[in-house]
C-alpha positions in Angstrom: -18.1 31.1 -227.0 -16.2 33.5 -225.0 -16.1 33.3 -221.7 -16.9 37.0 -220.9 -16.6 37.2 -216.8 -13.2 35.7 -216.7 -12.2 37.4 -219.9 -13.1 40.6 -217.8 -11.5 40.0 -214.6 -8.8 39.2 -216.2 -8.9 42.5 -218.2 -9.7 44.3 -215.1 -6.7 42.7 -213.3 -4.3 43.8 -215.8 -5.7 47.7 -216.2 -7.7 47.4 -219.3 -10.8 48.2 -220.3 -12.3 46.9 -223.7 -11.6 50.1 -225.2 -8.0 50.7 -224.3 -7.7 46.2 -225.3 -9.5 47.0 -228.8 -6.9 49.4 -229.2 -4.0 47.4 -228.9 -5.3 44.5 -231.0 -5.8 47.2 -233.6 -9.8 46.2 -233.1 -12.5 47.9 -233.6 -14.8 49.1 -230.4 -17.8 48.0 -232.4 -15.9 44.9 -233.6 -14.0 44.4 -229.3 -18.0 44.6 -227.9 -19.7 41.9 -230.3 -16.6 39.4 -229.3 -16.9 40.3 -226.0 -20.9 40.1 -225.8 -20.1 36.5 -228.0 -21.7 38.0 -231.0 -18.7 37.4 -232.7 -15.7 34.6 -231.9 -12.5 35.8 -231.9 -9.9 34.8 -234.5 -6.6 32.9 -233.4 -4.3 35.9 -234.0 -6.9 38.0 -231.4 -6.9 35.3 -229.0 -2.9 35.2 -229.2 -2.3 38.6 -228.8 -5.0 39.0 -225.8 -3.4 36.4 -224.2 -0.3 38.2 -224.3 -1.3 41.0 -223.4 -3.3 39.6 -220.2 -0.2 37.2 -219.1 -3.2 34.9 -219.0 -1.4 31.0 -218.8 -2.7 28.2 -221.5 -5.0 27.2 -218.8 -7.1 30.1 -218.4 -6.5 31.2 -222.5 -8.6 27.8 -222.6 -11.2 28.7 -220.4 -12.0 32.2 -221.6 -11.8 31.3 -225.4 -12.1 27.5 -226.1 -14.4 26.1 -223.1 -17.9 25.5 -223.9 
């Protein structure tokens, strides 16, 4: 499950909001909001391109997607 406060600060740190993030994944809103809420998991190829897009480090990609 998705971490969703880190996933957020770290959204918020790097000027996005889940809209403007959905966008440049080439997500749906709808589809950004379930993942986010952990209605839905992300798929590798979101993960990857999030993490890209956040500069987040393999540490804290772990921690918002892959830590229980």
């Amino acid at each position: 499950m998705t971490n969703k406060p880190m996933l957020l600060a770290k959204m918020a740190l790097n000027g996005y909001t889940a809209y403007k993030l959905a966008e440049d994944i080439k997500l749906s809103r709808q589809s950004m909001s379930y993942k986010i809420n952990g209605k839905r998991e992300f798929n590798v190829d979101e993960i990857n391109a999030i993490s890209g897009l956040l500069n987040l480090t393999l540490e804290e990609r772990d921690a918002i997607f892959f830590d229980k």
